[in-house]
C-alpha positions as CSV (number, residue, x, y, z in Angstrom):
1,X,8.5,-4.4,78.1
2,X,5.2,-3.7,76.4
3,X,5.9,-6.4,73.6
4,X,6.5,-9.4,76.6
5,X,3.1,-11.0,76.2
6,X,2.5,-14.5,76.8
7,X,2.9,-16.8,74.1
8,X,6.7,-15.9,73.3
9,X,8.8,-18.8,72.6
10,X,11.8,-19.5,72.6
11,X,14.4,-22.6,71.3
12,X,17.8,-23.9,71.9
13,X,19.0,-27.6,70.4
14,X,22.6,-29.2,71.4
15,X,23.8,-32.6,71.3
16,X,24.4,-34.2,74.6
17,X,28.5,-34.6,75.4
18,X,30.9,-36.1,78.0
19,X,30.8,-32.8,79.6
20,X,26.9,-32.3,80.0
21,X,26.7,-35.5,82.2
22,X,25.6,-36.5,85.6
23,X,28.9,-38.2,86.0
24,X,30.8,-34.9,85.3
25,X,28.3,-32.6,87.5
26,X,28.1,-35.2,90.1
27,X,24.7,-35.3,90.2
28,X,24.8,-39.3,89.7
29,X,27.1,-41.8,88.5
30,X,25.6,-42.5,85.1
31,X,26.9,-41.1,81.8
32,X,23.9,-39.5,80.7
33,X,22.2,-35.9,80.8
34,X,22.5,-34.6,83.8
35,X,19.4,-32.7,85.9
36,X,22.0,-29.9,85.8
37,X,22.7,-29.2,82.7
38,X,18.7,-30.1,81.7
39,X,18.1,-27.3,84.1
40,X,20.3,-24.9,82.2
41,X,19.1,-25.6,79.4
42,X,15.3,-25.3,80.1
43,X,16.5,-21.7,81.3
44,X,18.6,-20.7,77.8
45,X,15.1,-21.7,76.0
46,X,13.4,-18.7,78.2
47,X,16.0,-16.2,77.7
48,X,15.9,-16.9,74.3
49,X,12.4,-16.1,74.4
50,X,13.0,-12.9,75.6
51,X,15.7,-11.6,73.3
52,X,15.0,-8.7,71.6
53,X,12.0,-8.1,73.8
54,X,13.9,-6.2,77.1
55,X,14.8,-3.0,77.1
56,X,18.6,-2.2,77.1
57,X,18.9,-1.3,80.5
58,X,17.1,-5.0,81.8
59,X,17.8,-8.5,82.2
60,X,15.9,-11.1,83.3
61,X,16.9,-13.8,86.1
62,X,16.1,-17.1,87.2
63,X,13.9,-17.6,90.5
64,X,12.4,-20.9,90.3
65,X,12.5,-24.0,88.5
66,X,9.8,-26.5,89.1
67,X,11.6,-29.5,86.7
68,X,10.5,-33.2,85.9
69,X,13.5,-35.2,84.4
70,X,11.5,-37.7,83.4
71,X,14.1,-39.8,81.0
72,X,17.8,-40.3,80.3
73,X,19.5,-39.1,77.4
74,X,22.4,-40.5,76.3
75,X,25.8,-39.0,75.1
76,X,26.1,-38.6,71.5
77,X,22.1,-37.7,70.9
78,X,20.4,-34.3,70.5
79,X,18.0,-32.4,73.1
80,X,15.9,-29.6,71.8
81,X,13.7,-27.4,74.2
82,X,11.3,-24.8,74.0
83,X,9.8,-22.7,76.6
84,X,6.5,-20.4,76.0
85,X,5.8,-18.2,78.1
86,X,2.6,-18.6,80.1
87,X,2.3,-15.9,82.5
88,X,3.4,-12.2,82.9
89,X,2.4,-10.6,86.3
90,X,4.7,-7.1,86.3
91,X,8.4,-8.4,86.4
92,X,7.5,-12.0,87.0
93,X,7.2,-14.0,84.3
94,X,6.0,-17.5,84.2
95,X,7.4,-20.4,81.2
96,X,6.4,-23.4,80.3
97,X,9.2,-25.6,79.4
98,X,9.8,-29.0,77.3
99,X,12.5,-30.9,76.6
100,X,12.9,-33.5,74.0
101,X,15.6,-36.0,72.5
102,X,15.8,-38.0,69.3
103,X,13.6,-40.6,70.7
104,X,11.2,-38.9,73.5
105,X,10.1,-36.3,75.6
106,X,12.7,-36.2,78.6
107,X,11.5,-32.9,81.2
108,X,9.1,-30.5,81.7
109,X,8.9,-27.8,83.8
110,X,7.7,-24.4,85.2
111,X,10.1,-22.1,85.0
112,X,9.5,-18.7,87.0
113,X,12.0,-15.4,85.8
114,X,12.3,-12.2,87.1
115,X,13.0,-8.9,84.6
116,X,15.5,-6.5,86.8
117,X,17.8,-3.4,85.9
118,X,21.0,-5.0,85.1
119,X,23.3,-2.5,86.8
120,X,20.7,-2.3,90.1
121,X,21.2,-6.1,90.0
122,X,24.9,-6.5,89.7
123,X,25.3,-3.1,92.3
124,X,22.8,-5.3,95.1
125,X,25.3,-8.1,94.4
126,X,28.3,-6.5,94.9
127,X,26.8,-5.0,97.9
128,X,26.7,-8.3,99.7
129,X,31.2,-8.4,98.8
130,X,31.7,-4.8,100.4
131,X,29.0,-5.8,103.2
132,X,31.2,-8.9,104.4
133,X,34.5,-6.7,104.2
134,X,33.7,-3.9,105.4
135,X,33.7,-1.6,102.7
């Protein structure tokens, strides 16, 4: 974790489809990028930030996302987004994160992320399974 310093960055580009809409997440009924998938989008550009830079026992996860969608993007064109990371306060980690189409900036946002122990993670979750039934 020594190497997580701020100024990482990471990327991630894809061109906006049928199944990426606000029609299809029904987060609106227009066929355009929808907050949704923005959203999980803007969090793939801060994991790939990270990559290479946990160690192999860690993950990181998503705990806040602070978003502006501030235009629509149409089927058909591309979205790239970056995140750099701004912050690192122990686990927390705090991004700053852009999104862009062919024609204009469409969101920003802060984007807080959290490094944990993968198999402490998954164990608490399960927990919460074998909690409800009993086990």
């Amino acid at each position: 974790m020594d190497d997580i310093t701020v100024g990482l960055s990471g990327e991630v580009e894809t061109m906006v489809t049928e199944d990426d809409t606000a029609e299809r997440w029904g987060s609106g009924l227009v066929p355009v990028l929808g907050t949704p998938t923005l959203v999980a989008m803007m969090e793939n550009g801060a994991v790939t930030a990270l990559d290479g830079h946990l160690r192999p026992e860690q993950t990181s996860v998503g705990g806040r996302m602070d978003i502006h969608h501030l235009a629509p993007t149409p089927v058909g064109l591309s979205v790239h987004v970056r995140a750099e990371l701004m912050e690192v306060d122990g686990r927390r980690l705090v991004f700053h994160v852009e999104a862009w189409d062919e024609v204009e900036k469409i969101g920003e946002a802060t984007h807080e992320r959290f490094i944990v122990d993968r198999d402490r993670f998954i164990a608490g979750a399960k927990a919460k399974v074998a909690s409800l039934r009993g086990s």
